[in-house]
N, C-alpha and C positions, 0 to 999 in steps of 0.2 A: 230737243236735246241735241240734235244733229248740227245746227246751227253753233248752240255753245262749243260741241267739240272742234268745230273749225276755227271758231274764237281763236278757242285758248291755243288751239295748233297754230295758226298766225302772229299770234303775240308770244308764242316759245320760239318758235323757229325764227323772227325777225329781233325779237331781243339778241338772240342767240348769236345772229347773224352780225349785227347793228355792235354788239361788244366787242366780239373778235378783229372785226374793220378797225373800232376804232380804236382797239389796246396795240393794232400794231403801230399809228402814228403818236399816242403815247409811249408805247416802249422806246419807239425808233427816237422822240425827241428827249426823253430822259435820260439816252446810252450816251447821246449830244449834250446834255446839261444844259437842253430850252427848258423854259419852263411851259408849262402844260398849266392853262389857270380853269379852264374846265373841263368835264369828264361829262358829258351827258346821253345818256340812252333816252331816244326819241327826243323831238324839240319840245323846248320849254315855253314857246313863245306866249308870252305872256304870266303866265304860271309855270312851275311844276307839280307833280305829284312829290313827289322828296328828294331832298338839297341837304347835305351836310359835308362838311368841310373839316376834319381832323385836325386835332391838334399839332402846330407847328407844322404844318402844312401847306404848302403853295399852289393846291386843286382843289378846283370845288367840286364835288360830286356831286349827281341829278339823276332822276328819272323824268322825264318829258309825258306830258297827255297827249302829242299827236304822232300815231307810228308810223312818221314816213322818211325815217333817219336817225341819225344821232350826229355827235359833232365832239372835236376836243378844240377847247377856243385857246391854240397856242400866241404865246407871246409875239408881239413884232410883227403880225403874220396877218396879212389883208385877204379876210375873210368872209363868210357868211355874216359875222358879226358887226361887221364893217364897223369898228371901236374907228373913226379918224383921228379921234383925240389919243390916243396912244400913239397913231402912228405918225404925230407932229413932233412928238418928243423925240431927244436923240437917242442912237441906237446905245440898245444896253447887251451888256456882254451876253446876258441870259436869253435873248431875242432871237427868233428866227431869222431876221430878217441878217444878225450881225453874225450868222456863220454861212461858212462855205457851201457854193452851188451842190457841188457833191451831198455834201450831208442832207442840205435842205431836200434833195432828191430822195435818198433814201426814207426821208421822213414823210414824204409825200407816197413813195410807190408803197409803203410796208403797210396800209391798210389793204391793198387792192391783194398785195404777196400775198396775206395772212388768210384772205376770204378764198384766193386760191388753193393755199396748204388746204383750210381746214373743209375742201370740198374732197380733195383727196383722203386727205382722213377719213372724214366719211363713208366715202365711198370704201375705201380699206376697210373699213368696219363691217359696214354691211355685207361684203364679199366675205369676210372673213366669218362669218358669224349667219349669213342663211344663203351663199352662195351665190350666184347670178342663173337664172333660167328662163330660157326665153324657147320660141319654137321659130327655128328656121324657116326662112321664105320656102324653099325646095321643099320644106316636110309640110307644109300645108295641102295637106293630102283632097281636101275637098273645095280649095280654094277659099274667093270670097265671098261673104255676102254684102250687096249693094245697101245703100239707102238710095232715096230719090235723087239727090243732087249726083254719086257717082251712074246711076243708071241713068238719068239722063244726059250725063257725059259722054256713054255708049257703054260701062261696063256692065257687064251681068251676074248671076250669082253663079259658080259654080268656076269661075275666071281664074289661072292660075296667071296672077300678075309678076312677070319675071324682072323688070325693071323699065326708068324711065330714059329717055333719049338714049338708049342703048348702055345706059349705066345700069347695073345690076344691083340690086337691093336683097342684102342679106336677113336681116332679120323682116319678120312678117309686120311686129310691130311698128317699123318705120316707112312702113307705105306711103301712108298719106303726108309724113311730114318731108320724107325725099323727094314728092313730088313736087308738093309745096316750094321746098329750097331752089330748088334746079329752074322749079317754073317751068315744067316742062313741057313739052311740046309733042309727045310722042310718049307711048304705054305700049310696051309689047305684053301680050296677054299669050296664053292658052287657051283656046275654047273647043271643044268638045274632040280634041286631037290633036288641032290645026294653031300653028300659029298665026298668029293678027298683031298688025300694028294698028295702034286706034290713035288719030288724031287728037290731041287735048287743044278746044277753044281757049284762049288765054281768059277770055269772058268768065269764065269760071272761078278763076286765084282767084278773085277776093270771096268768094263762096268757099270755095276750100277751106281759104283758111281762120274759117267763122263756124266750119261747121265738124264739129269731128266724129269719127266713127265712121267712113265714107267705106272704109273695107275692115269688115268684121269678119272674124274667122267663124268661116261656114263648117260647121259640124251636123252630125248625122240625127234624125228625130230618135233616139229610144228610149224606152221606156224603164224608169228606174222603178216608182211606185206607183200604184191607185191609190188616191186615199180612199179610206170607205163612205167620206162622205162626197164623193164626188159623184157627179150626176152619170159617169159611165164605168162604175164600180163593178157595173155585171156584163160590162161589154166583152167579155174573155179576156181582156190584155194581162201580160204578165212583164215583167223586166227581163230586160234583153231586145223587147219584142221591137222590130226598126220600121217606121212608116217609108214605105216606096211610095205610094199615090195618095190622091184626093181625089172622090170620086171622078177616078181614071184616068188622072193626069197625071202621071210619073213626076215626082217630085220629093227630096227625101234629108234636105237637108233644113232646119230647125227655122232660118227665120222666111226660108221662103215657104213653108207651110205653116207659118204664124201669119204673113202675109196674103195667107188662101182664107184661112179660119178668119180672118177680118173680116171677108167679105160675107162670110157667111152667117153673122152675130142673130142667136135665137135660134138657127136651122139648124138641121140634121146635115151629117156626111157621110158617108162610105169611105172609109179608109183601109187600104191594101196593106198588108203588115208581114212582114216577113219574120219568120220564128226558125230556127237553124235551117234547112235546104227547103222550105215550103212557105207559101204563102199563103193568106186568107183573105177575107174581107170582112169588116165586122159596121157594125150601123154605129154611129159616134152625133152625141149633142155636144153641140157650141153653144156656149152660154154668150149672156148679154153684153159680155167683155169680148167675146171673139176665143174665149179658152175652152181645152177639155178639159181643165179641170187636172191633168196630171203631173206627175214629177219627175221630172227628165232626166237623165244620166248626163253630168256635166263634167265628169271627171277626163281632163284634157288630154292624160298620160296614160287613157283607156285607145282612145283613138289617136295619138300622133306621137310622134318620137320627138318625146321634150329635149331638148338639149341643155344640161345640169351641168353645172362650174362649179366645181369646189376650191376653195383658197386655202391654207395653213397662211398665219398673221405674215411672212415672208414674202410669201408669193401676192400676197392682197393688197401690199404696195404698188407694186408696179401696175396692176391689173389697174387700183384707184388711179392711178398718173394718170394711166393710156385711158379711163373713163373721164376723170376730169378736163383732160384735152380735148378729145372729141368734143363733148359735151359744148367746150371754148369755143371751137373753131363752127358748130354747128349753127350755135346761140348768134354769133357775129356774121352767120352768112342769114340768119331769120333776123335780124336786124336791119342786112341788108335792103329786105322788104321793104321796110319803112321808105327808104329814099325811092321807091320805085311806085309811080301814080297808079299807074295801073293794076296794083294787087290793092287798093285801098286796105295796106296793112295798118295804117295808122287807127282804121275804127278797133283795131284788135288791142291797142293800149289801155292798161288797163292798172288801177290803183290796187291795193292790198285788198279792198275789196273781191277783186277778179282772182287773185292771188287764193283767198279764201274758199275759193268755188273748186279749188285742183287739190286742196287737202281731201282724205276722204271722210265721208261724215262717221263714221265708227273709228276708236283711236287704233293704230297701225303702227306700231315703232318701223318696221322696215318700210312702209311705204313714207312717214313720216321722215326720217335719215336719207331718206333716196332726193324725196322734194326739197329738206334743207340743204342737201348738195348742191344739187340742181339751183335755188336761188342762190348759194354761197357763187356760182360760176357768175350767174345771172349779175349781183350785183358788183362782182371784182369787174366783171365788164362792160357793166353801165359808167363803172366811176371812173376808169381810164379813158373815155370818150373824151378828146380833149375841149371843151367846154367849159367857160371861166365858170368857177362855183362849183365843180366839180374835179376830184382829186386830177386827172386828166388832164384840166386848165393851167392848174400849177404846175404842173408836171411837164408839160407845154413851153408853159413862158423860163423854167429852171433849165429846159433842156436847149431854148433859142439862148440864155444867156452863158452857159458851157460851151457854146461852137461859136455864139460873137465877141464874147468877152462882157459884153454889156448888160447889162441890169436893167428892165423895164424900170419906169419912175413909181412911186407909189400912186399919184395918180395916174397912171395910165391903167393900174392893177386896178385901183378904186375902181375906174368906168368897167373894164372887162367885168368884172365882177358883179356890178350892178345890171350890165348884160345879161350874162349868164343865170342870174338869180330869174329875171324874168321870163326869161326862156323858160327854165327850170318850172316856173308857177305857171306857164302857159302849158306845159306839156301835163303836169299834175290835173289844170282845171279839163285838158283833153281825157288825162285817164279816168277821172270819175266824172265826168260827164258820160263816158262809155259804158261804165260799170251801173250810173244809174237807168241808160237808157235797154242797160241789157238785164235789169228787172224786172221790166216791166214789156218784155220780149216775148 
């Protein structure tokens, strides 16, 4: 079931996506009086799922069976379609090709404009409608907990991570991916009073950033319920009650004593338990998973000082801008990646497939509107890459012939284009090559 929901979340939020791109280079060339000869959500190649064409009508409209785009096949206009036989005939007034550099620009940028508005929107929406909450780096009162790759990078659990090469990281959420950005070289920590700077082996980036969850917020063991059918039902615990030890190893925070209970799968423990000013110790089974078997207090706003944003639809504007910018500017510096050998960012590309793994498997409207922003940034900023075959490329060769005067030839456009597509099909067979080999992971 989990599975279909990510489906159908992938093919709403890429339709979704995939429309808006590209009703802003049909609007943009309709307000021009090009003509627009097809409308297609996802490519058709080969087939479509459904094609109709209204009466008296100059656009075909389509649904395509492969979701890795869409496309409007304007007039005049040397394109994915590569029509050469149209663009042998002479120019007709309706053509792209037969209006002004200026317009033809804005008919190129207004798909990329439109994915950027409607990430702000979005993001407006969401603020305006369940607020933004997040838990400050500084209120991370118990710090973090490790998995293996950050501990053996040197961090540990209980680590109050303040930021990387002396830049400071606000939110707690962005740990791992500001280090990532920065590539950084250096982590000041907190550890048991003292500050430390920990060296970061560069060795690590492309571990990073394959692997996530590297600093989990470390919270405290208590105890919410027993169930009664649990195998330490009569061990005294009550809710509230906070584990300090494991047989008498001071230790009190959730996953480094899931981390103890590992080791101890099938055996008995002694665990230290504090109940308001007293402590006790009580005999506890681990079963054959490494669990006691109980239900923990996970309410985050019992232990930390969440920090809670509320917007009225006025204020949710600007908040979306200043989110969807950041958002821009963060996306183009994890881009950066790519061109840098030494983070082997490129195994991190990844098709709608990979895409489908970051929805959550139960449906979410807020977290669903949060990810459609998030790819709406995603794709305005893959397609200005200038790259022939990509809005970018035209946008490119419209912007060299405004400062030369000059007009590329339509063959010169042909070959780019033919370039660019295969570039285009070489980085596709890259992304699901990764996506399949990270199923089978």
């Amino acid at each position: 079931m989990s599975v279909l929901i990510r489906i159908l979340e992938v093919i709403f939020s890429l339709t979704l996506l995939i429309f808006v791109h590209e009703l802003g280079h049909f609007l943009a060339a309709k307000m021009f009086k090009i003509r627009v000869e097809k409308f297609y959500i996802f490519f058709d190649i080969g087939f479509a799922l459904l094609r109709f064409k209204p009466k008296d009508s100059e656009t075909e409209y389509g649904i395509g069976w492969l979701p890795l785009g869409g496309y409007c096949k304007i007039a005049g206009m040397v394109d994915e379609s590569m029509d050469k036989e149209q663009m042998k005939q002479p120019p007709k007034p309706w053509e792209f090709r037969s209006h002004p550099a200026w317009q033809r620009f804005i008919v190129m940028f207004a798909g990329v404009f439109n994915n950027f508005v409607m990430a702000i929107i979005l993001y407006a929406v969401v603020f305006s409608s369940w607020g933004n909450e997040y838990i400050k780096n500084s209120d991370a009162t118990y710090g973090i907990a490790t998995n293996s790759l950050s501990y053996e990078m040197g961090f540990r659990d209980g680590d109050k991570v303040l930021g990387f090469d002396g830049v400071p990281t606000f939110n707690f959420d962005n740990l791992q991916v500001n280090m990532a950005r920065a590539q950084a070289k250096t982590a000041t920590v907190v550890r048991d009073g003292d500050t430390l700077t920990l060296n970061l082996d560069s060795k690590y980036l492309p571990a990073v950033l394959n692997t996530p969850g590297m600093f989990d917020l470390a919270f405290p063991f208590i105890i919410s319920s027993v169930p009664d059918t649990s195998a330490n039902c009569n061990a005294g615990l009550q809710p509230g009650d906070k584990f300090v030890a494991i047989d008498g190893k001071p230790m009190f925070i959730v996953q480094t004593i899931q981390t103890e209970l590992a080791r101890h799968k099938g055996q008995p423990v002694v665990a230290s338990v504090q109940r308001a000013d007293s402590t006790f110790e009580t005999n506890l089974k681990v079963d054959s998973a490494g669990k006691l078997c109980v239900l923990l207090d996970t309410d985050l706003k019992k232990m930390f000082n969440v920090t809670e944003e509320k917007y009225n639809f006025f204020q949710a504007i600007p908040a979306g801008a200043s989110r969807a910018w950041k958002t821009c500017t963060n996306y183009v510096k994890e881009l950066g990646l790519l061109f840098s050998p030494k983070t082997k960012a490129y195994k991190s590309v990844g098709s709608f497939i990979r895409i489908g793994q970051v929805f959550p498997a139960v449906w979410n409207w807020h977290a669903f509107w949060l990810l459609t922003a998030w790819l709406s940034i995603m794709l305005a900023v893959l397609n200005i890459i200038p790259i022939p075959g990509l809005d970018g490329g035209h946008i490119l060769f419209v912007l060299v012939e405004m400062i030369s005067g000059r007009k590329p030839s339509d063959k010169f456009m042909e070959i780019a284009e033919t370039i660019g597509l295969i570039f285009l099909v070489m980085l596709m067979i890259l992304a699901f090559g990764n996506d399949i080999r990270s199923l089978f992971h």
